[in-house]
Structure formats: C-alpha cells, structure tokens
TIMARMI-71590 format. One line per field, with one value per atom (N, C-alpha, C): x, y, z; atom name; residue number from 1. Coordinates in pm, whole numbers. Each point is the difference from the previous one (the first is absolute). Layout:
N
c1 = [X:...]
c2 = [Y:...]
c3 = [Z:...]
atom = [CA:...]
seq = [NUM:...]
This chain:
313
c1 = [11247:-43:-139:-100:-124:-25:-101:-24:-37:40:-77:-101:-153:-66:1:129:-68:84:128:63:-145:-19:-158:-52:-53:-150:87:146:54:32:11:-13:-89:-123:-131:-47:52:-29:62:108:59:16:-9:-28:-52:-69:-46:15:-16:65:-118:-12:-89:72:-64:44:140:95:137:82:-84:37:10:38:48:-68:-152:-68:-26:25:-47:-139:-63:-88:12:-165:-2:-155:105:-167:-28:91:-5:89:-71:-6:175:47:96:-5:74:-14:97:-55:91:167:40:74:101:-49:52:37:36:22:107:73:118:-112:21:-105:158:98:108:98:-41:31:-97:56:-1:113:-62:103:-70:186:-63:89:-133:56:-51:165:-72:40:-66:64:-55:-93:-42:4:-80:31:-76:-129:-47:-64:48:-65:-85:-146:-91:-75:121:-34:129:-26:97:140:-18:151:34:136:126:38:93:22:-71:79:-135:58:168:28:-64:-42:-44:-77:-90:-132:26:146:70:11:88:88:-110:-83:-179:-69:9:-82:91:128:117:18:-29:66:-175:-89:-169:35:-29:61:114:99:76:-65:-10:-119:-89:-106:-110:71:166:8:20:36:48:-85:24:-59:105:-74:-179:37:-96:-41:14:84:37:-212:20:-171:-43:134:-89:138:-85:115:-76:185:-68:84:-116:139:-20:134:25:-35:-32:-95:108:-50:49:-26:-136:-21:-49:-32:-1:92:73:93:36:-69:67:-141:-98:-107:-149:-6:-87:-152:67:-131:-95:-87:-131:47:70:82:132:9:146:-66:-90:-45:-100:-96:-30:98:82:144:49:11:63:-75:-153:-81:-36:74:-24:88:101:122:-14:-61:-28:-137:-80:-71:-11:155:55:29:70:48:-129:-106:-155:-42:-52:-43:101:84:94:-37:-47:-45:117:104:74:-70:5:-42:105:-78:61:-22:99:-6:81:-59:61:0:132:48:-11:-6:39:81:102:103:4:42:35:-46:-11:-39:-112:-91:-121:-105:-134:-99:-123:-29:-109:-175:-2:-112:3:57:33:33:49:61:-129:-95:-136:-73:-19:-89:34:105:43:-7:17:19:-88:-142:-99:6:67:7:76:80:85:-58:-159:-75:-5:-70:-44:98:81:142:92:7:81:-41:73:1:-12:45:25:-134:-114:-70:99:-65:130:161:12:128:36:75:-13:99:-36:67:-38:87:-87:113:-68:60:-20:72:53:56:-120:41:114:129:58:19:43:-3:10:133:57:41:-59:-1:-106:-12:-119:130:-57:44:-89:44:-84:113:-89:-3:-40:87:-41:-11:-26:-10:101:75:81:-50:-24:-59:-57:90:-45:-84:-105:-43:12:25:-2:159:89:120:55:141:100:58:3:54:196:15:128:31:-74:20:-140:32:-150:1:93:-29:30:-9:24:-140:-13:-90:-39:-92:-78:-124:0:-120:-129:-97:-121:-4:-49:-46:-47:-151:-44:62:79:90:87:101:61:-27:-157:-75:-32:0:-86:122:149:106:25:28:24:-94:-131:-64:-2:8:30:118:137:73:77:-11:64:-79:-92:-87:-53:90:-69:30:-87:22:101:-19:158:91:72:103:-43:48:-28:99:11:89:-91:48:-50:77:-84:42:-30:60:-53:92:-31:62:154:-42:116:71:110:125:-76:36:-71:81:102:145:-115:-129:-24:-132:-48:-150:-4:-75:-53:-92:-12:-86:-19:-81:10:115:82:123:122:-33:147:-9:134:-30:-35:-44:-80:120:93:107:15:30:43:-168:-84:-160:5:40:-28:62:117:55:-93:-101:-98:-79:-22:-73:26:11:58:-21:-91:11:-29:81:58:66:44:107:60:5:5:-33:71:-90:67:-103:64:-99:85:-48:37:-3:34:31:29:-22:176:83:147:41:-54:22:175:-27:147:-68:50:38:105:-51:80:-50:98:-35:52:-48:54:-44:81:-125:100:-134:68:-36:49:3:-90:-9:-81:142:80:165:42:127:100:-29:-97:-27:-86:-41:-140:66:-68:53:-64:-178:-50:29:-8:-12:-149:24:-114:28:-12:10:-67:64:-124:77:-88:43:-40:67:-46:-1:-133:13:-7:34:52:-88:-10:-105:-39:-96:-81:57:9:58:34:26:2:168:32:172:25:132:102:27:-42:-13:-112:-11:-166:28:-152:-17:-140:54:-129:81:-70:56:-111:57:-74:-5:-105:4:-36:74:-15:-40:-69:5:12:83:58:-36:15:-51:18:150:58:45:-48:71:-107:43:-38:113:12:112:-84:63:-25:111:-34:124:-2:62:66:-9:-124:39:33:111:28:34:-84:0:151:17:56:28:31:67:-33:-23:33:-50:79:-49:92:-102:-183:-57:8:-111:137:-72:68:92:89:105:-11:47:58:99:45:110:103:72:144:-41:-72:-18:-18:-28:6:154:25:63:18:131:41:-30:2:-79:-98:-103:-149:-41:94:30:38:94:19:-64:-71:-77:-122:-46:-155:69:121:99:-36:63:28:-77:-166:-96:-92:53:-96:-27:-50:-27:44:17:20:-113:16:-73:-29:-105:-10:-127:107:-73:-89:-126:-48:-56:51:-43:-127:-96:-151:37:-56:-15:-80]
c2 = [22904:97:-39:72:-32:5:-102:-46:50:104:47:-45:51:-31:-106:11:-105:-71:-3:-138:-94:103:-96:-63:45:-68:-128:41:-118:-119:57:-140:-99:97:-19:-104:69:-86:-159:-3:-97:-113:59:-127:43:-122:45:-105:19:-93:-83:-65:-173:-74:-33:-87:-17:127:0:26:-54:-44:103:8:134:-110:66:-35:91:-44:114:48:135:42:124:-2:130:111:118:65:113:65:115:-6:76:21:55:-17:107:102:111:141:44:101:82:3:23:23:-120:-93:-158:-92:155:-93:85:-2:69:9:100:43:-3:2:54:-137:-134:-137:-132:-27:-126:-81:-179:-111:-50:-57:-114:-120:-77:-173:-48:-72:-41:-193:-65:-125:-79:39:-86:-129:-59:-156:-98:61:-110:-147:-98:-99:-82:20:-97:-140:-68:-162:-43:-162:-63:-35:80:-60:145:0:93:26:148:55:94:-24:91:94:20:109:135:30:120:88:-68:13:30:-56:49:145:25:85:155:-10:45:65:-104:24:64:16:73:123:12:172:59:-54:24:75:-106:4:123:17:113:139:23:72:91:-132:45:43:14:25:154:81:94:157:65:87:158:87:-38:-99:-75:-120:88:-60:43:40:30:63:-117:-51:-86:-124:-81:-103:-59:-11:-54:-155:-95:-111:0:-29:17:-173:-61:-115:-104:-145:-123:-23:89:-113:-77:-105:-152:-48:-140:-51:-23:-87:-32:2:-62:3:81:126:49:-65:-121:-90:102:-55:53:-8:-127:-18:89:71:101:89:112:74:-8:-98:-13:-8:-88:38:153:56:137:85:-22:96:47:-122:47:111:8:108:84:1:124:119:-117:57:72:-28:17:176:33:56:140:-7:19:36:-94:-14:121:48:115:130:-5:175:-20:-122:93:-101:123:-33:-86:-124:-64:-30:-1:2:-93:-89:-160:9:-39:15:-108:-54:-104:-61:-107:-89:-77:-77:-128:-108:-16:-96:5:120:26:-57:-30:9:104:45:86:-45:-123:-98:-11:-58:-26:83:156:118:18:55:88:-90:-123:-128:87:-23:53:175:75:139:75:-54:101:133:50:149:80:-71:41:10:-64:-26:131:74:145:104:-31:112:42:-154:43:77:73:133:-70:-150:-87:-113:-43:-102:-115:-82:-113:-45:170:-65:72:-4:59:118:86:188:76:57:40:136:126:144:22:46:31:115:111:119:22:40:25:141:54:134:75:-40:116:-75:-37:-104:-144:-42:-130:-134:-114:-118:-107:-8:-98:-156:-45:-179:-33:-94:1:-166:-61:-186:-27:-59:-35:-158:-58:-135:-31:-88:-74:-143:-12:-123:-130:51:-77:-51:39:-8:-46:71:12:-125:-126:-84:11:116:12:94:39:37:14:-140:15:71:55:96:134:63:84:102:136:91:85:46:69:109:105:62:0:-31:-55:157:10:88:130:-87:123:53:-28:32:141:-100:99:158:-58:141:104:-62:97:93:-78:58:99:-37:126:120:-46:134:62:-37:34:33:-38:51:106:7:139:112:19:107:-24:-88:9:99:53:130:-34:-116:11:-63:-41:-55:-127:-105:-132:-109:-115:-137:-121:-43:-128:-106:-109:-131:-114:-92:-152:-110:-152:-66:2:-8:-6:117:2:138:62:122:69:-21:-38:-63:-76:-101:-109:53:94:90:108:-4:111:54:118:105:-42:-33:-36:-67:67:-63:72:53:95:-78:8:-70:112:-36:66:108:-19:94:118:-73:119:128:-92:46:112:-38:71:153:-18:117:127:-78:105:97:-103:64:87:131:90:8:-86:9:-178:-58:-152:24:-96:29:-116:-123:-120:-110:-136:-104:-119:-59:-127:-129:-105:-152:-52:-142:-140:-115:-86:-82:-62:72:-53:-38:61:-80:79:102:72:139:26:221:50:58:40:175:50:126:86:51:31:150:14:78:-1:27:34:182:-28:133:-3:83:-20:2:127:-21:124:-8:87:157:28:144:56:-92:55:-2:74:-20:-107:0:-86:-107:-87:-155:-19:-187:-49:-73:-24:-30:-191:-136:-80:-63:-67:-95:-120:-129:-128:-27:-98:-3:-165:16:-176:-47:-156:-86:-6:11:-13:-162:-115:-101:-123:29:-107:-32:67:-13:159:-66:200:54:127:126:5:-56:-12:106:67:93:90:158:103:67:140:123:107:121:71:124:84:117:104:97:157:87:125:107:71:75:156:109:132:85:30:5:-26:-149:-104:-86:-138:-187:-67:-86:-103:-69:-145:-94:-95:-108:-55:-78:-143:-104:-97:-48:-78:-100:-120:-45:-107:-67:-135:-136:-77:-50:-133:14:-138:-17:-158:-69:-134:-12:-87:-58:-126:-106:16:-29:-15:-10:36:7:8:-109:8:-131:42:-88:-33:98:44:80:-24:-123:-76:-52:23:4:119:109:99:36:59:32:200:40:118:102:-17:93:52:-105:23:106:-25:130:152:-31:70:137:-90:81:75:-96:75:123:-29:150:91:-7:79:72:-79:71:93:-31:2:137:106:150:93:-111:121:60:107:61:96:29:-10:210:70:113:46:39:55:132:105:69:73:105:57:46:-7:93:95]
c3 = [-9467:-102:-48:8:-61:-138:-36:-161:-58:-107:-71:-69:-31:-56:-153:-83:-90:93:88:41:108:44:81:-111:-121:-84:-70:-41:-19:122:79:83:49:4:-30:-131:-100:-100:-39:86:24:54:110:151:131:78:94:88:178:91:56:-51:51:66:145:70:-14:14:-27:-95:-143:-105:-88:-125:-47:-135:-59:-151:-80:-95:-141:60:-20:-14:-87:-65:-111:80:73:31:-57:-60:-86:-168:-73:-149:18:-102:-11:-86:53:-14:-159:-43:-110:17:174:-4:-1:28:-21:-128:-95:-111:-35:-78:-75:-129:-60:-106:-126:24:-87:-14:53:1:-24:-134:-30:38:-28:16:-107:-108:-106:54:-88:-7:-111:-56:-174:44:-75:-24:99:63:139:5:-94:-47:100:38:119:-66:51:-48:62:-27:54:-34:-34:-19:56:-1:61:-100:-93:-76:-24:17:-40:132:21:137:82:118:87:54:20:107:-75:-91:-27:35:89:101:128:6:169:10:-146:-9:3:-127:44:93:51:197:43:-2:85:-6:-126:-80:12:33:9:143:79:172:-20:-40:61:-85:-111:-38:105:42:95:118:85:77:-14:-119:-43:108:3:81:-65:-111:-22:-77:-102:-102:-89:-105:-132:-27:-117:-56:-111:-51:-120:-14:-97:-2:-118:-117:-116:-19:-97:0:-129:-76:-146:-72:5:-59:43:-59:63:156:23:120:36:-91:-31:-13:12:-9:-129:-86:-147:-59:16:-95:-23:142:24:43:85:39:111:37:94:128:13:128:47:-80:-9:74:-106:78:139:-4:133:110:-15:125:6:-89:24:56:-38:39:175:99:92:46:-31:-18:-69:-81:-40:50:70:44:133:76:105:-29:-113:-83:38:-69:-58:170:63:151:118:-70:79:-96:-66:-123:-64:-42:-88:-131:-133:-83:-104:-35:-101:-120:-115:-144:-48:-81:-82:-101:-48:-127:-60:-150:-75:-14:17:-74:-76:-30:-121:68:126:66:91:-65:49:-82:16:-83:47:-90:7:111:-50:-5:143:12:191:109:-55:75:-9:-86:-11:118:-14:79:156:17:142:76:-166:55:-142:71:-154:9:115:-19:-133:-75:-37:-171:-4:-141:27:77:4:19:22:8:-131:-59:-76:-155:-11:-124:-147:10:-124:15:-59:10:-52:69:14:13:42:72:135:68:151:3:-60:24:99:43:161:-16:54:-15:168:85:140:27:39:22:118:4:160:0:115:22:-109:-92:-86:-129:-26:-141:-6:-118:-38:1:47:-1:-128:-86:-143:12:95:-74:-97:-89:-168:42:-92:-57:-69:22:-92:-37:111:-66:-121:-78:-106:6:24:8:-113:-108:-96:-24:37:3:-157:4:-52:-7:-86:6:7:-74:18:127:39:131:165:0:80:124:33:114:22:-193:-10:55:-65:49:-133:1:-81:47:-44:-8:-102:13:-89:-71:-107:-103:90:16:89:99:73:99:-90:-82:-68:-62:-71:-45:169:41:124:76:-39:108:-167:-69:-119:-29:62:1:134:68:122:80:5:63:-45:-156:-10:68:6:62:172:48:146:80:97:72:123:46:89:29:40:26:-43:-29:-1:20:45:-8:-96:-72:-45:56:20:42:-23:1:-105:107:-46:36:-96:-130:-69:-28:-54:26:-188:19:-103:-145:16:-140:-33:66:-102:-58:35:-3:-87:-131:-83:49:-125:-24:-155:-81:-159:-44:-87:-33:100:87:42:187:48:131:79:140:120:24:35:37:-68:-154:-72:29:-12:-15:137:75:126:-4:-88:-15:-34:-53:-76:118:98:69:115:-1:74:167:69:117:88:-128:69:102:127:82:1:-17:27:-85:-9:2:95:58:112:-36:-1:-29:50:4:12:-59:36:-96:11:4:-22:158:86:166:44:-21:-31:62:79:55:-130:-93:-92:-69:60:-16:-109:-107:-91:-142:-86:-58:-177:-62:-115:-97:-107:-76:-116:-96:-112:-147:47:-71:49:-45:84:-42:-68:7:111:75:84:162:22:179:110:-45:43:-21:164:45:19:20:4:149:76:141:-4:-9:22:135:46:172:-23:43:20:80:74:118:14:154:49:21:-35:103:107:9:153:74:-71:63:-96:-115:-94:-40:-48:-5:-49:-2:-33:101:-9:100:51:176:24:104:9:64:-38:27:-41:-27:-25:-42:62:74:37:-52:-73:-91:90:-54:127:-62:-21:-64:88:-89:75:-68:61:-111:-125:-55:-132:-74:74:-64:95:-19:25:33:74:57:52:-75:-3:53:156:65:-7:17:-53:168:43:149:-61:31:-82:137:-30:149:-21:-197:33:-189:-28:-121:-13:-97:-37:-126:-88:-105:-53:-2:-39:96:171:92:109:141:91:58:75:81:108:113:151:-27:132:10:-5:-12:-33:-165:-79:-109:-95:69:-79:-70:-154:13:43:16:75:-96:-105:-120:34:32:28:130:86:96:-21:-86:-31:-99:-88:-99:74:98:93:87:49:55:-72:-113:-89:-48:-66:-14:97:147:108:14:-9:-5:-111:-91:-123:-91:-27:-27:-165:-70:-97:14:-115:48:-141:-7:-109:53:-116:-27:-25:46:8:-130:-105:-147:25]
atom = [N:CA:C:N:CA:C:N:CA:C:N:CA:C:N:CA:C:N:CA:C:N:CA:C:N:CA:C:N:CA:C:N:CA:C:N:CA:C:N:CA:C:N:CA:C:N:CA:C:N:CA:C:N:CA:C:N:CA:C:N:CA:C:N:CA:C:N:CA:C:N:CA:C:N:CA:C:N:CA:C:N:CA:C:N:CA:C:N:CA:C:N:CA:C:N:CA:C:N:CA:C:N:CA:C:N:CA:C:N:CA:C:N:CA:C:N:CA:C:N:CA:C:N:CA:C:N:CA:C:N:CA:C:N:CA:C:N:CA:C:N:CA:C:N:CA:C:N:CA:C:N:CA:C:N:CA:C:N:CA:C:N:CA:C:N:CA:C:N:CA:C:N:CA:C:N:CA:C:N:CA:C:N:CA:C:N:CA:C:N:CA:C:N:CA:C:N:CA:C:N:CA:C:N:CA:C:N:CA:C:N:CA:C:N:CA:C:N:CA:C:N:CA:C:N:CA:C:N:CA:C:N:CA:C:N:CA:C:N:CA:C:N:CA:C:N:CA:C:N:CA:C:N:CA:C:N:CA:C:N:CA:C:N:CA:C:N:CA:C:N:CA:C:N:CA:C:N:CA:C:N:CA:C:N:CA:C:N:CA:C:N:CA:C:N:CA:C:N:CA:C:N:CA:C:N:CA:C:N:CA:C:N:CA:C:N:CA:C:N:CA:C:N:CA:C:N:CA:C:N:CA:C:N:CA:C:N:CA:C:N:CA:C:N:CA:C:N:CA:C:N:CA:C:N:CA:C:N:CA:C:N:CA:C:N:CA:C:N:CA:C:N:CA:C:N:CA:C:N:CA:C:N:CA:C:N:CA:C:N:CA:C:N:CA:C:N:CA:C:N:CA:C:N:CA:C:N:CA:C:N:CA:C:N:CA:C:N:CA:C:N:CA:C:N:CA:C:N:CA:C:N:CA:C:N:CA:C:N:CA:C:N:CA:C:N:CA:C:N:CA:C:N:CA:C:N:CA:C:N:CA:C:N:CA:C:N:CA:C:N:CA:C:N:CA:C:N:CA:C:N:CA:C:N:CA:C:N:CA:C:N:CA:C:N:CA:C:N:CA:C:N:CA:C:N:CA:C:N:CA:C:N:CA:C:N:CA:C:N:CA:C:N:CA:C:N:CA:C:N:CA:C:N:CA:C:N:CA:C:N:CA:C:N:CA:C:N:CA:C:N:CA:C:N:CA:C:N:CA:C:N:CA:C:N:CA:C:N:CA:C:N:CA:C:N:CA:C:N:CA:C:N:CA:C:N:CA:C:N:CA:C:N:CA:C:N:CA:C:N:CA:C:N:CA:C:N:CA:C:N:CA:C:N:CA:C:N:CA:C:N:CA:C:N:CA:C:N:CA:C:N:CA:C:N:CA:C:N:CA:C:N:CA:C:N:CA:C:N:CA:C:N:CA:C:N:CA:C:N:CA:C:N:CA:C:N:CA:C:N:CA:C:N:CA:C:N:CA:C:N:CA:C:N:CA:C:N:CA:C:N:CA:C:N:CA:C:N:CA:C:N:CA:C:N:CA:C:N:CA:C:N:CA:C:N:CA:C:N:CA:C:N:CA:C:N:CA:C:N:CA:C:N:CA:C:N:CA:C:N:CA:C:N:CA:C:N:CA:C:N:CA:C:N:CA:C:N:CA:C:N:CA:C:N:CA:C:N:CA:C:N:CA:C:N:CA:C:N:CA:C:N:CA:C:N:CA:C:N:CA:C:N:CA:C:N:CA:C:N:CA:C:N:CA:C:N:CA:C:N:CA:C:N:CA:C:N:CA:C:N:CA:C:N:CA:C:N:CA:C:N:CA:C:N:CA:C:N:CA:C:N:CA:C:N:CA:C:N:CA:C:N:CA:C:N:CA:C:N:CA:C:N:CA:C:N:CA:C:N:CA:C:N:CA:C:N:CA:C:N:CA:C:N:CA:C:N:CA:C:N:CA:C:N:CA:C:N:CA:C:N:CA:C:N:CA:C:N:CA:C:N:CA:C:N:CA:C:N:CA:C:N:CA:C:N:CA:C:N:CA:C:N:CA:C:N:CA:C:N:CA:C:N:CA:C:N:CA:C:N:CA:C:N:CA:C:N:CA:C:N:CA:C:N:CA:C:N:CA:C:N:CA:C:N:CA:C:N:CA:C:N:CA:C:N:CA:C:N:CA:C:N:CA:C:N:CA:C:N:CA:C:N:CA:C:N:CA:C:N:CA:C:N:CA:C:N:CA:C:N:CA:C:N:CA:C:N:CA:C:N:CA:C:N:CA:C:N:CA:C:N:CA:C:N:CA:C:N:CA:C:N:CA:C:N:CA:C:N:CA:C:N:CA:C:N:CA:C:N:CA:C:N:CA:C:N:CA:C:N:CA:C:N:CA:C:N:CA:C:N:CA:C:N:CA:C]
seq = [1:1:1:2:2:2:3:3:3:4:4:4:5:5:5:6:6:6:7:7:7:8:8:8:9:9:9:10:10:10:11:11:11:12:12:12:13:13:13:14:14:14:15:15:15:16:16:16:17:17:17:18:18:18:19:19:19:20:20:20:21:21:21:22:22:22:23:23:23:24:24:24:25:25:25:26:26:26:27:27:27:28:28:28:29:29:29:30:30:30:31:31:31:32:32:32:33:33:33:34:34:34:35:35:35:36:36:36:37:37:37:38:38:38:39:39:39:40:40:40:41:41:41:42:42:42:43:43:43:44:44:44:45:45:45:46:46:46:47:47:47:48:48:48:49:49:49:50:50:50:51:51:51:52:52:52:53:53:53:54:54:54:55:55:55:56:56:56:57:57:57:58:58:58:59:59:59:60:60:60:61:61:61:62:62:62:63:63:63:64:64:64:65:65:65:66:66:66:67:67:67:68:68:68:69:69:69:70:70:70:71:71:71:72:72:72:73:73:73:74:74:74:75:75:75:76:76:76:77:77:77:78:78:78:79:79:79:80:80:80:81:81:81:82:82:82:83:83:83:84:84:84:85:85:85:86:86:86:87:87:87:88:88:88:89:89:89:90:90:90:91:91:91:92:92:92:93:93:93:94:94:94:95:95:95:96:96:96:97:97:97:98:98:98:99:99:99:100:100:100:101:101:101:102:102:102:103:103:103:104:104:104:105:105:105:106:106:106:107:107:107:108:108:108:109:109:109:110:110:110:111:111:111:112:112:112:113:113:113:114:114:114:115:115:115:116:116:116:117:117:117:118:118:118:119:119:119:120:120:120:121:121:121:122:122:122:123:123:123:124:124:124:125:125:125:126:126:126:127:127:127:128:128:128:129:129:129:130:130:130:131:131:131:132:132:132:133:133:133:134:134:134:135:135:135:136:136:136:137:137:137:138:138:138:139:139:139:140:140:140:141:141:141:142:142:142:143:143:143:144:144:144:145:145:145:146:146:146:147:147:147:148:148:148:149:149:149:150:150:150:151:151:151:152:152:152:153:153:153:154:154:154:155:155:155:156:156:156:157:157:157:158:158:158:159:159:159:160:160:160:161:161:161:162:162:162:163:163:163:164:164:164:165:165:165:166:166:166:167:167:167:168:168:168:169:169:169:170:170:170:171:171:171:172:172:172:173:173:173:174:174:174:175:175:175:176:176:176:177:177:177:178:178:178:179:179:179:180:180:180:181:181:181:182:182:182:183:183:183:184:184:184:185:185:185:186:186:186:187:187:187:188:188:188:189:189:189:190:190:190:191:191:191:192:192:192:193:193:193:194:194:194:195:195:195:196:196:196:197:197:197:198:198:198:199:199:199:200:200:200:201:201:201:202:202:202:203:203:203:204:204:204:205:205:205:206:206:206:207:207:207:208:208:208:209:209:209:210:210:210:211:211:211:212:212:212:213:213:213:214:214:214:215:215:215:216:216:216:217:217:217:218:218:218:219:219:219:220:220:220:221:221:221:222:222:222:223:223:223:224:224:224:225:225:225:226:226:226:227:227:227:228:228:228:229:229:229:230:230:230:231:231:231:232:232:232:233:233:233:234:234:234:235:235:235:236:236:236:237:237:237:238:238:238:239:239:239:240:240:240:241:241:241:242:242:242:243:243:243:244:244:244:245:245:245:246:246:246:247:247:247:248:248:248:249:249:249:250:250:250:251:251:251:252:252:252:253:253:253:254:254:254:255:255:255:256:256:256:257:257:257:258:258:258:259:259:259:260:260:260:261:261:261:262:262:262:263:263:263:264:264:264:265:265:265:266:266:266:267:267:267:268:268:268:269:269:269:270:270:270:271:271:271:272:272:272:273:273:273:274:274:274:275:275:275:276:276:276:277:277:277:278:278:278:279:279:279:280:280:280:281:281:281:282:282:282:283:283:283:284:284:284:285:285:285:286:286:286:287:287:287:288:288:288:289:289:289:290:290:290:291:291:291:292:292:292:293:293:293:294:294:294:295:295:295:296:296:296:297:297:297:298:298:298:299:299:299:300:300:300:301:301:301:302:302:302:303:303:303:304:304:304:305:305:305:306:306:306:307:307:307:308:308:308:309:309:309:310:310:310:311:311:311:312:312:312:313:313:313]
C-alpha cells in the first residue's frame, strides 16, 4: 500500500538509512496538520532534582511520559505543568535539569506553560525561562492566559514565597493577582478554566474563597491543580437552591509519589474531557516488585483512564 503523503514526511522526519543503520534525522518542519489543535497533556508535581542530595527517580519517570508524548501522532498542541518542578527548594540546578525536557517538549511546536508551586522559586525559574517576565499579565508573578480553540486557559501563582509558618506549603494568591481576577472574570468573553498548583478550597478572592468566587462568573468552566499528587475528580455547589456546579480536577504526579502519571484534555464541541494515564502508585517513593504492596496496583488500575467531564458555558 503506498504512503500517504504526511505518512512519507513523517518518516522523513524521523529516520533515515546510513550504512544500514536506522538514525534520528530532522529534514522537514512539521505541518498544521501534525498537531491536534483540540489536545492538551498536563503534568503537575514534576519534582526534578538537580543536585546531588534527595531522590532522583523523578527524572526517569519525566523523560518517559516526555518520550511517549513526542511519539503521539498528531502531538497534543500544548502542554501545561502545574508548578513544583523543582524538587524541594527551587534551586538553579532543578530547573536547569528539567529544561532539557522541556525543551524536547518546545523543539516539536508543542507549546508550553509553567505554573508555580510551593516548591518553586521565582528567582531561579525566571534565570532559566525569562520568557515568562514578558508574558505574564501579573508583574512579578508568573500568570500566563492560553487561548485554545474554544475557551482561555489562565495559569494563576499560587506561590507564597514568604511562607506560612503554620503552613509552609500552603498557597496563596498575591493582591494584585486577586484584584485583576475580580475585575476580570466576571466579564470575560469566553469560556475559561483557571489553574494553579494549589486546589482552589485554599485560594481567595478578598475575604470570600475562589470557588464560591467563581460562581460569580458566568462563563467559568473549570478549575484544575496540583499539588495533592491525587486524580481527584470532583465538584461542588454554592447551596441547595442553585442548580449550578463547580467542576475542579486534581491531577497526579508526574513522578514523585501518589498517583504518577499525566492527564490528557480533549475538547469537544459541547463539553471538555479530561483523562487520567495513570503509570503506577507509591508512597512515599517507589519499591522492587516483591516489595510493593498490592494496593499500589491496584489504585494505578483503578485510576488508569478515568475520566473527568466539564461542561462549555
């Protein structure tokens, strides 16, 4: 059967036969039609660590879910990671390790967007990725708005740098942050998702929390975070007179403990669908296979294609 035209440019773009041998080669751009325009992939919790103390499988796990990613045909269109991808202290060495993976990411057209965590720093993310001084909507902190087909994608900060002694790895939105989503999302023209590392229960608007706040705004669809290392799909109400829900998603670790994995987001014409690839399970790090216990199997089963649906307002 002969190759159709993109199956030729992809093979082309792929590999070529040297002295037998079958090597990467890149001889053509890729095309419009080589992307899924209506697919994203998230990854929250990445946790790469670039110094010699703490753990490392997180970087395996990383490169793996990167690698099967790039094999995708077409390539999802964008890919966001919801913060913590530094290991614990947001060193220079964190993100320089990640950055070659992500740039793997970048180096294929799909576009990428980095979120804040508790275990990010500002100082050392900017050092590595100054694009993001000029992007973001907030001076000094990293907000980033992501048009997709049929609705806006808003990465918020939740990072607290100064921390919460009674809770140092809690999350917060800075002032200005806050003022800018209260004048702004009640009146946005379309569809929208907000997203943070932290779950929106710990995140205001002034004195009232993000949730209840969201209610306000008539063409929210969503909110998805990180931060708990958990696929947890869920929604709440404002009280039992109203019909409207609030739709939020948690998503799993990329390779640190919990629920590691991705999540792949779909839009459809009425609605968005957000799936659950779930690799594996452990906590607090991985075991040998006569050490695992059968739980841990069990739970990555369980989560492995489930799926989480929001609603187009």
């Amino acid at each position: 059967m002969p190759l159709t035209r993109r199956e030729f440019l992809s093979f082309l773009t792929t590999t070529t036969v040297v002295a037998g041998l079958m090597k990467p080669m890149k001889l053509f751009a890729k095309e419009p039609e080589d992307y899924d325009q209506n697919l994203s992939v998230f990854f929250a919790d990445v946790h790469i660590n670039g110094d010699t103390i703490g753990q490392k499988h997180q970087i395996g796990k990383f490169e793996a879910w990167v690698a099967e990613i790039l094999k995708m045909n077409p390539l999802p269109a964008r890919a966001f990671i919801f913060g913590d991808l530094a290991w614990l202290f947001g060193r220079a060495a964190d993100y320089a390790t990640s950055y070659p993976y992500i740039k793997q990411l970048e180096d294929a057209g799909i576009k990428v967007t980095i979120g804040m965590g508790n275990h990010d720093k500002r100082g050392p993310f900017l050092a590595q990725y100054p694009q993001y001084e000029k992007t973001t909507k907030i001076p000094g902190q990293i907000v980033s708005v992501v048009p997709l087909p049929g609705a806006d994608f808003i990465m918020l900060d939740s990072l607290q740098e100064g921390k919460d002694k009674a809770n140092p790895v809690g999350g917060m939105l800075s002032k200005e942050q806050q003022d800018w989503l209260a004048e702004s999302l009640p009146k946005w023209e379309r569809p929208f998702f907000l997203g943070a590392h932290h779950a929106g229960r710990e995140l205001k608007i002034g004195t009232q929390g993000l949730n209840n706040f969201l209610f306000s705004c008539p063409k929210h669809a969503g909110f998805i975070h990180g931060h708990e290392h958990r696929w947890i799909q869920t929604w709440t109400r404002i009280d039992y007179k109203h019909t409207k829900i609030h739709r939020t998603l948690g998503l799993p670790s990329t390779g640190h403990w919990g629920d590691i994995g991705y999540v792949l987001f779909r839009e459809l014409p009425d609605r968005f669908v957000a799936t659950c690839v779930q690799k594996d399970f452990y906590f607090p790090s991985p075991r040998k296979p006569e050490a695992r216990p059968a739980v841990w199997d069990a739970i990555a089963q369980e989560h492995n294609g489930q799926y989480c649906t929001f609603m187009k307002p």
